[in-house]
C-alpha positions as CSV (number, residue, x, y, z in Angstrom):
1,X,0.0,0.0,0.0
2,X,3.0,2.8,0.6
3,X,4.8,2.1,-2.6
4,X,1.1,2.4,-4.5
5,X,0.5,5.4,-2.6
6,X,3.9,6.3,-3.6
7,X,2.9,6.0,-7.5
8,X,-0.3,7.6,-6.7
9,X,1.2,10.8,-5.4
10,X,3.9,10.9,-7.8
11,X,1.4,11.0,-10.3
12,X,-0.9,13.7,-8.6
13,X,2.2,16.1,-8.9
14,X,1.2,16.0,-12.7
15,X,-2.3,16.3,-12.4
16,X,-2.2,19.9,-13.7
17,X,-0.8,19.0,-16.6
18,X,-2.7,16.2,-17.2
19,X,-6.1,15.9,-15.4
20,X,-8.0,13.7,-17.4
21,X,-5.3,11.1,-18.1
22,X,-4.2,11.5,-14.2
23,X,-8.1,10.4,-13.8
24,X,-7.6,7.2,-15.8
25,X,-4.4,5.9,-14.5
26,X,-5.8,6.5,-11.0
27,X,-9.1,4.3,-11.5
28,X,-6.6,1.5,-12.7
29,X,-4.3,2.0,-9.6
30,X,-7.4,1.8,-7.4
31,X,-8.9,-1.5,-8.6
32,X,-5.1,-3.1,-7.6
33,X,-5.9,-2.2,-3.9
34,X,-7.6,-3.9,-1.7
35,X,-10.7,-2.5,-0.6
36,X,-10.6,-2.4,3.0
37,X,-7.2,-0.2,2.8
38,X,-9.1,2.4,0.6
39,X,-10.8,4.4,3.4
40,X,-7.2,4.8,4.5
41,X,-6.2,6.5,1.1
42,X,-9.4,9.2,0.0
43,X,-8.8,12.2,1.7
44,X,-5.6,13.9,1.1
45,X,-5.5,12.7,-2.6
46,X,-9.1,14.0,-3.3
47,X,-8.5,17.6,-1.5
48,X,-4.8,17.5,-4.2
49,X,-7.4,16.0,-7.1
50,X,-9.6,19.6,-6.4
51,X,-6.8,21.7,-6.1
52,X,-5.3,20.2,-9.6
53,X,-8.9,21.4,-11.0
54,X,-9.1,24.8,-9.4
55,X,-6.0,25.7,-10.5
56,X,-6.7,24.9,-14.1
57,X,-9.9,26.9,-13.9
58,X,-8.3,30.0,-12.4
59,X,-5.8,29.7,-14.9
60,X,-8.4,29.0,-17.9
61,X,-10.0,31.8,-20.2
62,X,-13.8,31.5,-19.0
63,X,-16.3,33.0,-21.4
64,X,-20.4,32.4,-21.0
65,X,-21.4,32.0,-24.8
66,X,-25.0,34.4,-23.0
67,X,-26.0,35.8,-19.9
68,X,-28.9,37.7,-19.1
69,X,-27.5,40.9,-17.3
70,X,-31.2,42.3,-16.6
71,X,-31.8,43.4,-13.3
72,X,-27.9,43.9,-12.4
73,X,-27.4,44.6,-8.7
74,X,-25.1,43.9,-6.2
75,X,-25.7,40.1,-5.7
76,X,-24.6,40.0,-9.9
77,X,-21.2,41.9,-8.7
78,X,-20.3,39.0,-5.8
79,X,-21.6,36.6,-8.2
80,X,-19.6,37.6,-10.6
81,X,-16.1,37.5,-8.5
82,X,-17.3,34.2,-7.7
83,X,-17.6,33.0,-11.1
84,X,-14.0,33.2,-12.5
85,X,-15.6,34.3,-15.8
86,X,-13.3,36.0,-18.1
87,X,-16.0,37.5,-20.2
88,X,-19.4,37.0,-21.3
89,X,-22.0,37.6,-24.1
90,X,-24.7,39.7,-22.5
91,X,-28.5,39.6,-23.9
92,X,-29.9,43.2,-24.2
93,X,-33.5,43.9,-25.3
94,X,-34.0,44.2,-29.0
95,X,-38.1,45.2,-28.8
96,X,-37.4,48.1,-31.0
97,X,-34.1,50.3,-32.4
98,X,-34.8,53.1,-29.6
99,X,-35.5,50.7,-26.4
100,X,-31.8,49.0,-28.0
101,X,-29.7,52.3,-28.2
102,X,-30.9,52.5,-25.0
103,X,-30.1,49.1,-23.7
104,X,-26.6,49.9,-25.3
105,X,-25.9,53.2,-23.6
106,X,-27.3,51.7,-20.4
107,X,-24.8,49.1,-20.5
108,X,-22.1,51.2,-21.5
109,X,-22.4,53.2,-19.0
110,X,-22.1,50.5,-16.4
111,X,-18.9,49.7,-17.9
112,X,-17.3,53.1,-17.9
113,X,-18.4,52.8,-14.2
114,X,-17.0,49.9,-13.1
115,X,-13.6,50.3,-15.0
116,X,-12.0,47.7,-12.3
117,X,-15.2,45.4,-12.7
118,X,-15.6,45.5,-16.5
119,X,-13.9,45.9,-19.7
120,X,-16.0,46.9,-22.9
121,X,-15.2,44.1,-25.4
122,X,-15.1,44.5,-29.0
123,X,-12.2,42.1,-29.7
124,X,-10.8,38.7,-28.5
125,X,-7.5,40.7,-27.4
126,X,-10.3,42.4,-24.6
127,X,-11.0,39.1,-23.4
128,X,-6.8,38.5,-23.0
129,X,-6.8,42.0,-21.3
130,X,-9.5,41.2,-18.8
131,X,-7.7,38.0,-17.9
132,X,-4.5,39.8,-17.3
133,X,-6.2,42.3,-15.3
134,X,-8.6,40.1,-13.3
135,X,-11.8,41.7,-14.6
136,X,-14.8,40.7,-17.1
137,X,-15.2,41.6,-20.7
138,X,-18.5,42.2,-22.1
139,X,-19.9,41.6,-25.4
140,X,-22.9,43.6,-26.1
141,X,-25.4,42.0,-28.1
142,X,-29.3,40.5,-29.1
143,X,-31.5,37.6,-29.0
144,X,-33.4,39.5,-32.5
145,X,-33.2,41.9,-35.2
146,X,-36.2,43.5,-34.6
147,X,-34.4,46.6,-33.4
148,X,-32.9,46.9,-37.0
149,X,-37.0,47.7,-38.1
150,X,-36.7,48.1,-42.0
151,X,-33.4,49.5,-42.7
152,X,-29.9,48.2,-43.2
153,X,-28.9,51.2,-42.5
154,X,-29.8,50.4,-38.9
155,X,-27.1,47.6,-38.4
156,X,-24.0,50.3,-38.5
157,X,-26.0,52.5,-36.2
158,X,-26.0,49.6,-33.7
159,X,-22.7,48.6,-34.5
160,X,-21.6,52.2,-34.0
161,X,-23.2,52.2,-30.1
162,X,-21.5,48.9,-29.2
163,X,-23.1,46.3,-30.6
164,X,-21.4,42.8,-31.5
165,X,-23.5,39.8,-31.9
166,X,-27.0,39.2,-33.6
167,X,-29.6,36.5,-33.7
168,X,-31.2,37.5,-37.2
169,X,-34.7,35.9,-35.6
170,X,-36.3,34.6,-31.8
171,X,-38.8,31.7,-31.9
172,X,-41.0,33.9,-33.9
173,X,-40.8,35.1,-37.8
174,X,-40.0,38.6,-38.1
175,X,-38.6,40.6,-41.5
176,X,-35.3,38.3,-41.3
177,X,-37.0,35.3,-41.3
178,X,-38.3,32.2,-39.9
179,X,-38.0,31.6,-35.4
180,X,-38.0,28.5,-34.6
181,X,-41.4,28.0,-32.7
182,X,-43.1,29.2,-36.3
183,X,-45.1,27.4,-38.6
184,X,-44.1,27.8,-41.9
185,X,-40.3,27.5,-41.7
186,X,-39.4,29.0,-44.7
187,X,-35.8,30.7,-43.9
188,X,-34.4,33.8,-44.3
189,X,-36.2,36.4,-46.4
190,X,-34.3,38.8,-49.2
191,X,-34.0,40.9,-46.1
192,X,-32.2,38.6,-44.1
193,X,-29.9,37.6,-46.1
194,X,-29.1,41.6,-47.1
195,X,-28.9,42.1,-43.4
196,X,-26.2,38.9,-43.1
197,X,-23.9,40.7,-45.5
198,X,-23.6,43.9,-43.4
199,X,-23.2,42.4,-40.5
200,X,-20.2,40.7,-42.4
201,X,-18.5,43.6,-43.5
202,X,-19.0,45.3,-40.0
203,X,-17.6,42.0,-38.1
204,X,-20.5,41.7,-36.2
205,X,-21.1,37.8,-34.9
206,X,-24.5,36.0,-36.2
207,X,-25.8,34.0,-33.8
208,X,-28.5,30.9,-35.0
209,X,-29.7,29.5,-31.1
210,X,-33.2,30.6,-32.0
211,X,-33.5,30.5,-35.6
212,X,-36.3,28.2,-37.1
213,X,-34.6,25.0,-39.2
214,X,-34.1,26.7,-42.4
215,X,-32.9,29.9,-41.1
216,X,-30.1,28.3,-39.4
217,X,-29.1,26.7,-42.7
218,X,-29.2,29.3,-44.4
219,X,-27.2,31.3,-42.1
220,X,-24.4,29.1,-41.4
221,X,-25.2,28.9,-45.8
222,X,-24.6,32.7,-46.6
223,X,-22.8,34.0,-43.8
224,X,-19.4,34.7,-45.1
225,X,-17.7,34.2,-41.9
226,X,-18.6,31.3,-39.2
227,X,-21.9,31.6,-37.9
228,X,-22.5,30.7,-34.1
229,X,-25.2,28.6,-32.0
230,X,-24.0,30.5,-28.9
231,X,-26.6,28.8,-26.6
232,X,-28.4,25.6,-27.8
233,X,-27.9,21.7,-27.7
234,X,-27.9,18.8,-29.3
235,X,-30.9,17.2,-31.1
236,X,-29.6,14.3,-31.3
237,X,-30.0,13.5,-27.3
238,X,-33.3,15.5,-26.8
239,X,-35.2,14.9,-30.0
240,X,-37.7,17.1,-31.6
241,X,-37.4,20.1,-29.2
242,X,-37.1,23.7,-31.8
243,X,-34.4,24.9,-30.3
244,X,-32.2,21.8,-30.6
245,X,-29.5,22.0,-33.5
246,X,-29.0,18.6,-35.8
247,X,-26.0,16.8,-36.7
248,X,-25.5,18.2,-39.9
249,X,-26.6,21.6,-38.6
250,X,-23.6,21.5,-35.9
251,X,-21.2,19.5,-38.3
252,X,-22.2,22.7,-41.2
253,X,-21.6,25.2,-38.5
254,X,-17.9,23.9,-37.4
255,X,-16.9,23.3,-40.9
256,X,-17.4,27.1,-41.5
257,X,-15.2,27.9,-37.9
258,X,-18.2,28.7,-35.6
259,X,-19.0,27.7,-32.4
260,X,-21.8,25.7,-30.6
261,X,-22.5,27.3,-26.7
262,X,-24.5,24.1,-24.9
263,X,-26.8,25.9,-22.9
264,X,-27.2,25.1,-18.9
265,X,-31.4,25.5,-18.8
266,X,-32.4,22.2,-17.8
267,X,-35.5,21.8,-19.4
268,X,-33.9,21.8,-22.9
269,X,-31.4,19.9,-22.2
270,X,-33.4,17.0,-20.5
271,X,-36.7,16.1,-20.1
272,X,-36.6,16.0,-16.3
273,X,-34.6,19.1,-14.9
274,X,-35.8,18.7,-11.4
275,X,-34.6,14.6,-11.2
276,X,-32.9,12.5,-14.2
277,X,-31.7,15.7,-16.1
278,X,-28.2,16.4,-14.3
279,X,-25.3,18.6,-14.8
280,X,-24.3,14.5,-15.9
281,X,-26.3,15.3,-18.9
282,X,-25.5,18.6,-19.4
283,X,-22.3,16.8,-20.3
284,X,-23.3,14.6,-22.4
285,X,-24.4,17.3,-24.8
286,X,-20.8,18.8,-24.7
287,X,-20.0,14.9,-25.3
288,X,-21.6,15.2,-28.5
289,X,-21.3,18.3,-30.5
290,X,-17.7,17.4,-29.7
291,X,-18.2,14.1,-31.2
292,X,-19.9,15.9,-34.4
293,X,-18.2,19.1,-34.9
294,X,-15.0,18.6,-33.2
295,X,-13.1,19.7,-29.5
296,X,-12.2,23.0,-31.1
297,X,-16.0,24.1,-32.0
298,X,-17.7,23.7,-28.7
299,X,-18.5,26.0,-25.8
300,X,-20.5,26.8,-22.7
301,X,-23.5,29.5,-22.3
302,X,-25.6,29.6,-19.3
303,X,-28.9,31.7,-20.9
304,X,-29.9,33.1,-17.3
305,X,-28.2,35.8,-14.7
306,X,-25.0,35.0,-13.5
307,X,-26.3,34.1,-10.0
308,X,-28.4,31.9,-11.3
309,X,-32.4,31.3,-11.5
310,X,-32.9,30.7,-8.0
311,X,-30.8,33.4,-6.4
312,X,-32.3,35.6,-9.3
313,X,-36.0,35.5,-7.9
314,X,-37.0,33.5,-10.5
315,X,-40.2,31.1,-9.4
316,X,-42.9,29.3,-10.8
317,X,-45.4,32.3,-10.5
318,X,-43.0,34.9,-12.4
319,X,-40.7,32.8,-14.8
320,X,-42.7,29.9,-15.4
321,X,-46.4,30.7,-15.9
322,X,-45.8,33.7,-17.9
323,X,-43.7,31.2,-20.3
324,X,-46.6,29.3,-20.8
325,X,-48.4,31.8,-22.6
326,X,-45.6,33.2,-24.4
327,X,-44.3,29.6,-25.6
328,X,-45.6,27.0,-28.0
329,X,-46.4,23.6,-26.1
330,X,-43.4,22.3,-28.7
331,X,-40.9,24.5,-26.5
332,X,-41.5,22.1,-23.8
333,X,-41.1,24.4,-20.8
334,X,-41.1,22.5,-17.7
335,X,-40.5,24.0,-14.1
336,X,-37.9,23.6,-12.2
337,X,-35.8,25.4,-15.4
338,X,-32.4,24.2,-13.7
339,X,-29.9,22.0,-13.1
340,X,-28.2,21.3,-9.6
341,X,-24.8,22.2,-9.9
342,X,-25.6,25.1,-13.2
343,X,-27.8,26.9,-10.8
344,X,-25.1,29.2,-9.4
345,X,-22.1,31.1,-10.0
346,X,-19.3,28.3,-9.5
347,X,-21.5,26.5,-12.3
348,X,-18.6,26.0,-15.4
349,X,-16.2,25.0,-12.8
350,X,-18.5,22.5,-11.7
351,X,-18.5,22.0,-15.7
352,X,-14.8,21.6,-15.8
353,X,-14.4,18.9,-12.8
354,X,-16.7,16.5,-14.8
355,X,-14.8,17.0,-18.1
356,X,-12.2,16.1,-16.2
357,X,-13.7,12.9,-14.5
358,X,-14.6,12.0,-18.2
359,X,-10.9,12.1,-19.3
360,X,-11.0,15.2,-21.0
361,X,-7.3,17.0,-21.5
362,X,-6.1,20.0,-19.7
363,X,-5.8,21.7,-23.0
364,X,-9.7,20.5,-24.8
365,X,-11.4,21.6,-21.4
366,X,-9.7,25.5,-21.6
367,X,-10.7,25.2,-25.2
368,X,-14.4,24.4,-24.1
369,X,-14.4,27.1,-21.1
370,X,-13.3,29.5,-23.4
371,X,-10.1,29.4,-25.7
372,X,-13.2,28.3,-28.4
373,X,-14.8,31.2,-27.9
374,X,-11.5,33.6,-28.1
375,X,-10.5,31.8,-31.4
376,X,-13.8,32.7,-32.7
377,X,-13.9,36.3,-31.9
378,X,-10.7,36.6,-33.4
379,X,-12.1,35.4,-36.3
380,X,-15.2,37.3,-36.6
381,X,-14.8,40.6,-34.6
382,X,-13.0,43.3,-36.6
């Protein structure tokens, strides 16, 4: 038993190079020993197994593929610090252009007056900065073009005040195109595929999570750049939902450099949120769109305020009952929204330790917290 421990902790002294293989060659250390001399070995090797993982997440780019920063008060700013996010994509309201140059300036503001909080992100070398600096970039963007009304000309405006990532469409059809709640399906419109090109030349991101089937096609189709799913799974593993993305949808997407952002509401990645649906299968959708589009196409996105649904206020009377009338039955919104170990700020560190359990590398789970995303913007953002 003290020369295996001996192997043992020789190997934990590499664990933060290589977590996920240190995992595997553990497990087959483990099954040597005999089990009544285990008790005597868990607890100093798991408190060095947590510290191996904490130090690669303090160490990794974290970037939340979208946030909802609605409502920001000082329970978002300890949340926040407790997060270890780098930077994230935050959700402003696109009803129409005015209420979205004022979402914009808002938001601007609150940067300017945190500068040792936030950094206003326009580039991946902002998201660098505020890791060197220990603070939180923040990419201003929306879940809908509506705000662009019925002129192109609208998209520079927007651009101009800050704004860096578009969904051409929600669930519902507007002048870009087909959601993906609505009935007819039928893609982006002349419009949409007009207001695809500016955002091109501008280098502003277009973002597919809600668009309807055909839409997404036909923006990953016509974009010129990668397109992103910055908040969506797999449909593959939760069949039929509208918000799911296909196999060939996420295989489409990588092959043109985007990136897929699995979301962390339970009740579309799992039928079950409250029991069966775990951060276990949470996973299992990163398991896959790495499977289909590849380790350096896949992200995380949370799609709900940084503290989380619970610490947010968010019950059944004002989240989930609204939602009902809002939402299609084929949106499948079930109550609890959450997952146990998602439902807070530590929740992509929570991410990470399972990644690592599953054997993933040191280097492929900092390209899923983040390094993904960074590659991406670099790509995109101009």
């Amino acid at each position: 038993m003290k020369n295996t421990r001996r192997n043992i902790a020789k190997m934990l002294s590499m664990g933060v190079l290589f977590p996920g293989q240190l995992a595997q060659s553990i497990t087959s250390i483990l099954e040597s020993i005999p089990s009544n001399e285990l008790n005597n070995f868990n607890s100093h090797e798991e408190k060095v197994l947590k510290k191996n993982i904490e130090e690669l997440y303090k160490k990794a780019i974290v970037i939340d593929g979208l946030s909802i920063p609605r409502g920001w008060n000082e329970d978002s700013y300890k949340a926040l610090k407790e997060s270890g996010y780098t930077g994230f994509n935050a959700s402003l309201n696109s009803s129409n252009l005015k209420v979205a140059m004022a979402s914009l300036a808002e938001w601007r503001d609150k940067i300017d007056d945190n500068p040792e909080t936030f950094i206003y992100a326009t580039s991946a070398d902002d998201f660098v900065k505020a890791k060197k600096e220990n603070k939180t970039a923040v990419l201003l963007g929306f879940q809908n073009a509506t705000m662009i009304e019925k002129s192109i000309d609208n998209i520079e405006t927007l651009y101009n005040a800050g704004t860096r990532w578009i969904q051409p469409t929600y669930n519902q059809r507007n002048l870009l195109g087909d959601g993906c709640t609505e009935r007819t399906n039928s893609g982006l419109s002349d419009f949409g595929i007009e207001a695809l090109e500016r955002m091109n030349e501008l280098g502003i991101i277009i973002d597919l999570s809600h668009c309807g089937r055909e839409t997404t096609n036909d923006g990953i189709k016509f974009s010129k750049s990668g397109a992103s799913f910055n908040h969506t799974m797999c449909d593959a593993l939760y069949k039929d939902h509208p918000r799911a993305k296909t196999d060939e949808q996420i295989k489409a997407m990588a092959d043109k450099g985007g990136v897929m952002g699995i979301i962390c509401l339970g009740y579309m990645i799992g039928p079950d949120p409250g029991g069966e649906t775990t951060i276990e299968t949470y996973v299992d959708h990163i398991d896959h769109a790495v499977k289909i589009g590849g380790i350096d196409h896949v992200g995380v996105a949370s799609d709900f305020p940084i503290q989380g649904m619970q610490a947010h206020g968010d019950t059944r009377e004002n989240w989930y009952l609204p939602r009902l009338t809002r939402f299609k039955p084929s949106y499948q919104v079930r109550w609890p929204a959450w997952i146990n170990g998602l439902d807070e700020p530590t929740r992509f560190y929570n991410v990470a330790k399972v990644l690592d359990k599953r054997g993933y590398s040191t280097g492929d789970i900092e390209k899923i917290l983040g390094q993904n995303w960074l590659r991406y913007y670099g790509e995109v953002l101009k």
